[in-house]
TORKOL-4160 file (C-alpha; in steps of 0.2 Angstrom, whole numbers, padded with zeros to 4 digits, m for minus):
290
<pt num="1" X="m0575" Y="m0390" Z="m0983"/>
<pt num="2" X="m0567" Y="m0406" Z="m0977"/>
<pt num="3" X="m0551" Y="m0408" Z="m0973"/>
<pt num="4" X="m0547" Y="m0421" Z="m0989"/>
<pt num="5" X="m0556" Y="m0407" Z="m0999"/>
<pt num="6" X="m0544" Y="m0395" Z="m0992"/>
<pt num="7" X="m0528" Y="m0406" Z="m0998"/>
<pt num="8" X="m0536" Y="m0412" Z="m1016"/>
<pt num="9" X="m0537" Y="m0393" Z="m1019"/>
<pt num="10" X="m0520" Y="m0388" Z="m1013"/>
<pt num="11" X="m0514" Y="m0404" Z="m1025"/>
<pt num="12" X="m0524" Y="m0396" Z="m1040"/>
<pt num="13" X="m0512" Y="m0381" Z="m1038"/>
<pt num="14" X="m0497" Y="m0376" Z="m1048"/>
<pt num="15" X="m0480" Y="m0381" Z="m1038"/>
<pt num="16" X="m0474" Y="m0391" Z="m1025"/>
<pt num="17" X="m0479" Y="m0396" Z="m1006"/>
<pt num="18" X="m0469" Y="m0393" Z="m0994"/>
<pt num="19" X="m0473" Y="m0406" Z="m0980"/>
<pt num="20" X="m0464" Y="m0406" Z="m0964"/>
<pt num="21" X="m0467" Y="m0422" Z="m0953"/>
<pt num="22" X="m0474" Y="m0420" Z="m0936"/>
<pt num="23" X="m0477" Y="m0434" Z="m0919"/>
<pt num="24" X="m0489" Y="m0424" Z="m0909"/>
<pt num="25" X="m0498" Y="m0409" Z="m0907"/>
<pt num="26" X="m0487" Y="m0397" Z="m0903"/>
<pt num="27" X="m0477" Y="m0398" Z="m0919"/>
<pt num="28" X="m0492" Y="m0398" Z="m0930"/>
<pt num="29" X="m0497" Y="m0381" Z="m0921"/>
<pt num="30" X="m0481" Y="m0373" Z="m0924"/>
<pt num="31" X="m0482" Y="m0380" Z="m0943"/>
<pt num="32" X="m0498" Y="m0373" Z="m0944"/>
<pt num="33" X="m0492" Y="m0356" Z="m0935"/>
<pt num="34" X="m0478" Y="m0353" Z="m0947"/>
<pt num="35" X="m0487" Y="m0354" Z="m0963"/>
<pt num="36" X="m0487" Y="m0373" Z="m0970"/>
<pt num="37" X="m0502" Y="m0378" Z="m0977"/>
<pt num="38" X="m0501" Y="m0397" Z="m0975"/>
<pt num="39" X="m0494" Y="m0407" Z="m0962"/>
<pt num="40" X="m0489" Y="m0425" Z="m0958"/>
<pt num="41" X="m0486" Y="m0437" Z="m0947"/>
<pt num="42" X="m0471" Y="m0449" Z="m0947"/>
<pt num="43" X="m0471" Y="m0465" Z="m0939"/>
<pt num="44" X="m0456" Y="m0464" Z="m0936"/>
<pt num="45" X="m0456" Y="m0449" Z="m0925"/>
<pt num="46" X="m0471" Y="m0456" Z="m0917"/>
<pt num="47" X="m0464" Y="m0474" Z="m0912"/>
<pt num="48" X="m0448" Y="m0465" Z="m0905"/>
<pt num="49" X="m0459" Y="m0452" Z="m0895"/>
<pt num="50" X="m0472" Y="m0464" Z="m0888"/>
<pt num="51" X="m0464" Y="m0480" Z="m0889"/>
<pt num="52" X="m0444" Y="m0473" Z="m0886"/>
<pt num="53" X="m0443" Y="m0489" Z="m0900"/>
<pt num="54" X="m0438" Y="m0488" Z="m0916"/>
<pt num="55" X="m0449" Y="m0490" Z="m0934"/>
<pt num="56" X="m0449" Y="m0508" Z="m0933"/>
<pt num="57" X="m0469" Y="m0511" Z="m0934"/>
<pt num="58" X="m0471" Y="m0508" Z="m0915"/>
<pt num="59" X="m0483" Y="m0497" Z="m0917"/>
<pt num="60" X="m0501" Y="m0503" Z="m0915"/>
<pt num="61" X="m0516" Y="m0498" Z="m0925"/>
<pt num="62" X="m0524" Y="m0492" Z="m0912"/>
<pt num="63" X="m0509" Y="m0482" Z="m0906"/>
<pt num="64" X="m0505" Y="m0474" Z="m0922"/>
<pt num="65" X="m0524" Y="m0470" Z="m0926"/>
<pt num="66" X="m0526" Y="m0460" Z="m0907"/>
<pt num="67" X="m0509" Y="m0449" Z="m0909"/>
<pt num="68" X="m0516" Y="m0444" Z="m0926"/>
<pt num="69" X="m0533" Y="m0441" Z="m0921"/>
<pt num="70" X="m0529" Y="m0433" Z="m0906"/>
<pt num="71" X="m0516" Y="m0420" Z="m0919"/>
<pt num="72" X="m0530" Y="m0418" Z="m0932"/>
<pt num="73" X="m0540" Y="m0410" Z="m0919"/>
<pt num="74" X="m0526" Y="m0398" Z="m0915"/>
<pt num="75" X="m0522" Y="m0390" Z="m0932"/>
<pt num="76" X="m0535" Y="m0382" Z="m0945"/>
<pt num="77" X="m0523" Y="m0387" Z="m0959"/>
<pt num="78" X="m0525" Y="m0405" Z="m0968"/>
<pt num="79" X="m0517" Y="m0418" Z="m0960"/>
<pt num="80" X="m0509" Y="m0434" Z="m0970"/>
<pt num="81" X="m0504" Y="m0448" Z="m0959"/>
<pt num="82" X="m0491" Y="m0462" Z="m0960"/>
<pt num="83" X="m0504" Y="m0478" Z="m0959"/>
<pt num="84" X="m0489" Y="m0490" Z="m0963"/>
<pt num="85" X="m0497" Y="m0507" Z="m0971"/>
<pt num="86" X="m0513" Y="m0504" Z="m0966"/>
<pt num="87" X="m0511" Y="m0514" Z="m0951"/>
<pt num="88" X="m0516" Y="m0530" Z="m0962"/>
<pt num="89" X="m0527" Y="m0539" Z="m0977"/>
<pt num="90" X="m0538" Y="m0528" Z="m0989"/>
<pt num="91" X="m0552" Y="m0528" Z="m0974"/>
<pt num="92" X="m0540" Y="m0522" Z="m0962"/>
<pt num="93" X="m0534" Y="m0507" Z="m0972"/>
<pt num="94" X="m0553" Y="m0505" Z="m0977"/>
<pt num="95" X="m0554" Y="m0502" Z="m0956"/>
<pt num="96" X="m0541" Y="m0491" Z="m0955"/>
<pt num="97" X="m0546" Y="m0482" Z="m0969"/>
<pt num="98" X="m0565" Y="m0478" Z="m0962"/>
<pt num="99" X="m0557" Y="m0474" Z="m0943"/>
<pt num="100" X="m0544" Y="m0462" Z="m0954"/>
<pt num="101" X="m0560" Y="m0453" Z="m0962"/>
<pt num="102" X="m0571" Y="m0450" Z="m0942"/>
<pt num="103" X="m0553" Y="m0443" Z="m0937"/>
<pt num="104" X="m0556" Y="m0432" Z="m0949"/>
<pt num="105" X="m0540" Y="m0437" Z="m0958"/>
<pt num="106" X="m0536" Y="m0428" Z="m0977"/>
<pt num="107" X="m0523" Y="m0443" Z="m0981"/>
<pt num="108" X="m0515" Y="m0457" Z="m0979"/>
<pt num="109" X="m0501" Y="m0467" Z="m0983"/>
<pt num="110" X="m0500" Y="m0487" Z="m0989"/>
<pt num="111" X="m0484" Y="m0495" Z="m0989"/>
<pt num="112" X="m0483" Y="m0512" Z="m0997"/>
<pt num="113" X="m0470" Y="m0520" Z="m0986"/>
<pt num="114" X="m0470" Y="m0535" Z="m0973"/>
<pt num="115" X="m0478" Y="m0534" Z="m0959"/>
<pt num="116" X="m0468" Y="m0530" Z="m0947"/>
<pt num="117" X="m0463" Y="m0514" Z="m0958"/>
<pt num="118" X="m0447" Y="m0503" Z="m0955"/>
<pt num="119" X="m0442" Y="m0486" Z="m0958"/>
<pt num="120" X="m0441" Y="m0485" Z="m0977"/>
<pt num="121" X="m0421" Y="m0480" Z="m0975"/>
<pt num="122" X="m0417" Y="m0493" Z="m0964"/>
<pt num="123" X="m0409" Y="m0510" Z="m0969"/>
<pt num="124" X="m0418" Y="m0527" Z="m0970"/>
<pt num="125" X="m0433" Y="m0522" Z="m0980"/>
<pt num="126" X="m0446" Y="m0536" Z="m0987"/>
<pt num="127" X="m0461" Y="m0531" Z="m0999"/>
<pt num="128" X="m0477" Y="m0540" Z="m1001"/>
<pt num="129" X="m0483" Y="m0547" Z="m1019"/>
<pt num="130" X="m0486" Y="m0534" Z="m1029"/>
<pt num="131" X="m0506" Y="m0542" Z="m1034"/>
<pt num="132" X="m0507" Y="m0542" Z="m1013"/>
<pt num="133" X="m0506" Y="m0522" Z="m1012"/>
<pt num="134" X="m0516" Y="m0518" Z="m1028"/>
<pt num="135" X="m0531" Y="m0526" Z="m1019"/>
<pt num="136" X="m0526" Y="m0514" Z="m1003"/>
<pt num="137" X="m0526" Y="m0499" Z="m1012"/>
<pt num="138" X="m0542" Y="m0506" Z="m1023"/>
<pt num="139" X="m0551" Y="m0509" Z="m1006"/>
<pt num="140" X="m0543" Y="m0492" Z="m0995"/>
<pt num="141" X="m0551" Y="m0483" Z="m1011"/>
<pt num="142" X="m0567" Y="m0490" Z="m1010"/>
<pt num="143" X="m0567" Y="m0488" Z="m0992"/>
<pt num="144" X="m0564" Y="m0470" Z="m0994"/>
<pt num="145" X="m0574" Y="m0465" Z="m1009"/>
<pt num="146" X="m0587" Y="m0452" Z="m1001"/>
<pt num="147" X="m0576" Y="m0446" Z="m0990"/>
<pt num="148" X="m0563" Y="m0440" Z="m1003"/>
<pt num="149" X="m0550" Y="m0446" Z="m0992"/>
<pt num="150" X="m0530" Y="m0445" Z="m1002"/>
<pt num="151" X="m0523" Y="m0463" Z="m1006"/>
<pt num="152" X="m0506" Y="m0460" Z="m1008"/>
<pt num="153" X="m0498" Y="m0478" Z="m1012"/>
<pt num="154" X="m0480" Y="m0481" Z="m1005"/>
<pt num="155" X="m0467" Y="m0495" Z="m1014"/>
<pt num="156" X="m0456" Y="m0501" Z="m1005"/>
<pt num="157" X="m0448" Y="m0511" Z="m1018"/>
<pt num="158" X="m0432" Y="m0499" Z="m1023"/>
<pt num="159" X="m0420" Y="m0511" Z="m1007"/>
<pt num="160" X="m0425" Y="m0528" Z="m1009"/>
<pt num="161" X="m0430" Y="m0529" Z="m1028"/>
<pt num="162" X="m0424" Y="m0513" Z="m1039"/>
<pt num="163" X="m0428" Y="m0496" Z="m1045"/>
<pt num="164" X="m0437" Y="m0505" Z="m1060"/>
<pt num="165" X="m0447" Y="m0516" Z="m1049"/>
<pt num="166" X="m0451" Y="m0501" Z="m1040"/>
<pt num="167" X="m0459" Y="m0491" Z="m1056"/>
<pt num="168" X="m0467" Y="m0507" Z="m1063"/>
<pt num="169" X="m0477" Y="m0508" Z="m1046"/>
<pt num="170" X="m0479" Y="m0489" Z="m1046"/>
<pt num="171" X="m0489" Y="m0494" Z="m1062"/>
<pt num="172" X="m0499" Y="m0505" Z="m1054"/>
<pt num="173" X="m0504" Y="m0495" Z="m1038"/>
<pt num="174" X="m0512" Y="m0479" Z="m1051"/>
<pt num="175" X="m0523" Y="m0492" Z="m1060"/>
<pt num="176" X="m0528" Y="m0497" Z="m1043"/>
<pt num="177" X="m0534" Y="m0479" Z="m1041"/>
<pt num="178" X="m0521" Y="m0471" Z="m1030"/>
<pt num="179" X="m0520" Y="m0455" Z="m1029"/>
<pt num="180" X="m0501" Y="m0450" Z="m1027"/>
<pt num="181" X="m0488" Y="m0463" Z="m1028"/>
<pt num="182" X="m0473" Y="m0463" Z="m1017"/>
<pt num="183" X="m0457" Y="m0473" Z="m1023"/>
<pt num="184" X="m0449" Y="m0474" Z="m1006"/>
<pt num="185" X="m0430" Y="m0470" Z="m1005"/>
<pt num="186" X="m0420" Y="m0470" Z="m1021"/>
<pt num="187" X="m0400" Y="m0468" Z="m1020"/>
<pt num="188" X="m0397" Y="m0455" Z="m1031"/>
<pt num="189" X="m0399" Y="m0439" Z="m1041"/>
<pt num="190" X="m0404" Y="m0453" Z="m1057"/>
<pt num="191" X="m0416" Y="m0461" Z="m1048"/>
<pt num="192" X="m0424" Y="m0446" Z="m1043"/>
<pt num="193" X="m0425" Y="m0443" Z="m1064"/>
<pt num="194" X="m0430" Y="m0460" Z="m1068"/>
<pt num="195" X="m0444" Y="m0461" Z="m1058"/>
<pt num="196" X="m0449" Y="m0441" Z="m1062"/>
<pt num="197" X="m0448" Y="m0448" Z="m1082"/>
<pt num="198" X="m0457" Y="m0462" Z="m1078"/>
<pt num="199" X="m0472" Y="m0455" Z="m1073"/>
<pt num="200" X="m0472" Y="m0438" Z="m1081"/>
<pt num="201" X="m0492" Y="m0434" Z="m1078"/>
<pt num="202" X="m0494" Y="m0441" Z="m1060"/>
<pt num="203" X="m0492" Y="m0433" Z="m1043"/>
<pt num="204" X="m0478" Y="m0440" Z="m1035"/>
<pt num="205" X="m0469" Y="m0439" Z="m1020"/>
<pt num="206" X="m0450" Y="m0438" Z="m1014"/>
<pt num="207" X="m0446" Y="m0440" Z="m0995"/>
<pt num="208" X="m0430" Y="m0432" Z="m0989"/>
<pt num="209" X="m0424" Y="m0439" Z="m0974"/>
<pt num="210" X="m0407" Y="m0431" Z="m0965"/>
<pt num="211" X="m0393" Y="m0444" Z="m0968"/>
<pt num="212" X="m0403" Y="m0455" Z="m0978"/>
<pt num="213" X="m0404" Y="m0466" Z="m0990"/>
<pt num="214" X="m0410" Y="m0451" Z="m1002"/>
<pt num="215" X="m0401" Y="m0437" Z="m1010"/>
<pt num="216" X="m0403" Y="m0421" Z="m0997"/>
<pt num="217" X="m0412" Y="m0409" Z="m1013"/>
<pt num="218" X="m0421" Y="m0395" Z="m1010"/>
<pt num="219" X="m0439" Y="m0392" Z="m1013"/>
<pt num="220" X="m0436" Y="m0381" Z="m1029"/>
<pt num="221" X="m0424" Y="m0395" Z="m1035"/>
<pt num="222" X="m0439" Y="m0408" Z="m1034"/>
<pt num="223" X="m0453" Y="m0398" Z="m1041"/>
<pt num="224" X="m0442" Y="m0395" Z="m1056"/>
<pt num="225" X="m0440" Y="m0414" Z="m1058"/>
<pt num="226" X="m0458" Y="m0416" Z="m1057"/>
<pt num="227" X="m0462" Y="m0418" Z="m1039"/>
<pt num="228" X="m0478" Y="m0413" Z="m1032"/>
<pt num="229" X="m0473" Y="m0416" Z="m1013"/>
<pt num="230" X="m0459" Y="m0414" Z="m1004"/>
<pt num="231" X="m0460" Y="m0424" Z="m0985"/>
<pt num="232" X="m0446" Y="m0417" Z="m0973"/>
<pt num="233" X="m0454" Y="m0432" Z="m0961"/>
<pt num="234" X="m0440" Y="m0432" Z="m0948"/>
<pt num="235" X="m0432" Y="m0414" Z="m0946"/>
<pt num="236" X="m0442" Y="m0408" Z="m0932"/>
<pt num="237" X="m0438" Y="m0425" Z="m0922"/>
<pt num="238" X="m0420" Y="m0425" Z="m0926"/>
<pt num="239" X="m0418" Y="m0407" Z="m0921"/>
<pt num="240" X="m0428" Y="m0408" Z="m0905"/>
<pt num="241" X="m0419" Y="m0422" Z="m0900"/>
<pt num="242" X="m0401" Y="m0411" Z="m0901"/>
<pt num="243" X="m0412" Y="m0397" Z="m0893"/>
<pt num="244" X="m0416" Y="m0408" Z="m0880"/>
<pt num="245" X="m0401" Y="m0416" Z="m0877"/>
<pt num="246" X="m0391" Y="m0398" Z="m0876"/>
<pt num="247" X="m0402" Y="m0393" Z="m0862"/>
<pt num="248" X="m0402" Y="m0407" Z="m0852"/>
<pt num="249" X="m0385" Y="m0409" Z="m0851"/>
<pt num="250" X="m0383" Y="m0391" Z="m0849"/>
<pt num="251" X="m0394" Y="m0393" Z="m0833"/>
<pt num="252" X="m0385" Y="m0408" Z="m0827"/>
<pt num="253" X="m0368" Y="m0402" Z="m0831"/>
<pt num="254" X="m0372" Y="m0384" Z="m0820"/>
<pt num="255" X="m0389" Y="m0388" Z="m0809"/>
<pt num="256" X="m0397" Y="m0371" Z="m0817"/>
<pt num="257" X="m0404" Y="m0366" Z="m0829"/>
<pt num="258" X="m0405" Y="m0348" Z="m0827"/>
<pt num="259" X="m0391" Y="m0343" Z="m0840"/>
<pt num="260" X="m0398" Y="m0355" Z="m0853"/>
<pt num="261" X="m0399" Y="m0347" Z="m0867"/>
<pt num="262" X="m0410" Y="m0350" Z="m0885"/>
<pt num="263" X="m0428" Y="m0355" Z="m0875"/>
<pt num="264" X="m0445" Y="m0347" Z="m0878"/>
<pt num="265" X="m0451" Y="m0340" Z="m0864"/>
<pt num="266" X="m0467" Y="m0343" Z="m0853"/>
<pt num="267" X="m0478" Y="m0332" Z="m0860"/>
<pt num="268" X="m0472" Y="m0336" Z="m0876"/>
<pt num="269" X="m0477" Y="m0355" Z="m0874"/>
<pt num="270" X="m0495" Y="m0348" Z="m0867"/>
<pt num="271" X="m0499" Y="m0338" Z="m0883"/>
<pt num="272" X="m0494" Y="m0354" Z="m0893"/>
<pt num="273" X="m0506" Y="m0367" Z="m0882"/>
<pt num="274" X="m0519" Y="m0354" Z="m0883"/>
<pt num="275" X="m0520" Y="m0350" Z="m0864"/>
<pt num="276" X="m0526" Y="m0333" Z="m0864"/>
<pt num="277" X="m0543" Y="m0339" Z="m0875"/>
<pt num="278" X="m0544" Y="m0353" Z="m0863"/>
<pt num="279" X="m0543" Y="m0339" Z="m0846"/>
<pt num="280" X="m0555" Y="m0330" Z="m0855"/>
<pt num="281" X="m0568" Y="m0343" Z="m0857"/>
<pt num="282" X="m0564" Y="m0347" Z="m0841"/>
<pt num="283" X="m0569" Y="m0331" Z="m0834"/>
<pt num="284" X="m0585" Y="m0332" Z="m0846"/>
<pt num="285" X="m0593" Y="m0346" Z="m0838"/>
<pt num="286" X="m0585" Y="m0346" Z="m0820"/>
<pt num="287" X="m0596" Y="m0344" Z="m0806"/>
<pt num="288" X="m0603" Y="m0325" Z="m0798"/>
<pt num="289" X="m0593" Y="m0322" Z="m0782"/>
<pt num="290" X="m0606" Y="m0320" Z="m0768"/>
């Protein structure tokens, strides 16, 4: 079963998603480790970790569509990935969409914005026509039709244009033939409502990020307004970074780090990469001492 197969039937099921948000491998192996059935990547975290830039459309095509790959080949579980506009026109996203599916990919995500996009809580936001992305999502489900790939159609349009611009185009994306739809950042516990009562028989998707623009609700919160998927695309980032930063400073501050406390150890880390299969393959196929 394919990886897109995977995620249609884990959508077919009662309740919600819990989706952490992932930027490389190793985070998408310790989702996978602790239990969650889906991950995803953020652009976000990915621009910040590979780029030390922010979300401001940095990232190339070919740089988003190598970090993805290279973490869909990490993880047994489905992997949806942040594509942001598609990286261009209808023929564009039609490319991105046939790269996404050899990656082995079981999503993605199509924001309508300007290119160059920005983090959906950021300030500054610009969409594109609303006609424009119907023609993207019409052409990224054309493009993925054998592969049973997930379409899941971001708007955008909340900032610059209203909550109800943002529903009217959430319209307009399902007749395209998306397969989720994602109204990206409303400001409050109504929102949340209006959009849940505005499509009461689609999948839809709320993204809960720290200090954002969205109310912090729980997952059991959302699924009772009607949420299929809950992202959580920036957590591990934000709290690696203040892991990170702890440590570092603990190790400038005292030139040791022999009384830091709160790491894995070694062999810990070893068990998690999978070293002792890879010594024992090793050992399988080394040489005969003579």
């Amino acid at each position: 079963m394919s990886s897109s197969q995977k995620l249609r039937q884990l959508l077919a099921r009662p309740g919600i998603l819990v989706i952490p948000g992932v930027y490389d491998c190793l985070g998408a192996k310790l989702t996978e480790q602790l239990g969650f059935e889906v991950v995803a990547t953020s652009g976000f975290g990915i621009a910040a970790s590979t780029l030390g830039l922010p979300d401001y459309g940095f990232l190339t095509a070919s740089e988003m569509l190598y970090t993805v790959g290279r973490i869909a080949q990490s993880i047994d579980i489905p992997l949806i990935a942040d594509a942001d506009t598609g990286y261009g026109n209808a023929l564009n996203v039609m490319r991105t969409v046939k790269e996404a599916v050899k990656l082995g990919l079981a999503g993605i995500i199509l924001e309508d914005q300007e290119w160059p996009k920005k983090c959906g809580h950021f300030e500054g936001k610009r969409v594109i026509p609303t006609a424009e992305h119907v023609g993207k999502i019409r052409a990224a489900v054309q493009a993925s039709a054998e592969s049973e790939l997930v379409i899941i159609a971001r708007t955008d349009a909340r900032a610059p244009l209203g909550l109800e611009e943002a529903i009217r185009r959430g319209r307009a994306y399902i007749e395209a033939g998306a397969d989720l739809l994602f109204i990206e950042a409303p400001q409050s516990v109504e929102e949340l409502k209006a959009i849940a009562a505005a499509f009461p028989d689609f999948p839809l998707v709320a993204n809960i990020i720290e200090g954002g623009k969205t109310p912090q609700l729980s997952a059991s919160e959302l699924q009772q307004m009607g949420y299929k998927i809950a992202f959580f695309p920036v957590t591990g980032l934000l709290a690696t970074t203040y892991i990170l930063t702890t440590c570092l400073r603990h190790l400038k501050e005292r030139g040791t780090t022999a009384d830091l406390k709160d790491l894995v150890t070694f062999q810990e880390f070893e068990q998690l990469i999978g070293v002792p299969h890879y010594r024992q393959l090793e050992q399988q196929f080394a040489a005969p001492i003579e």
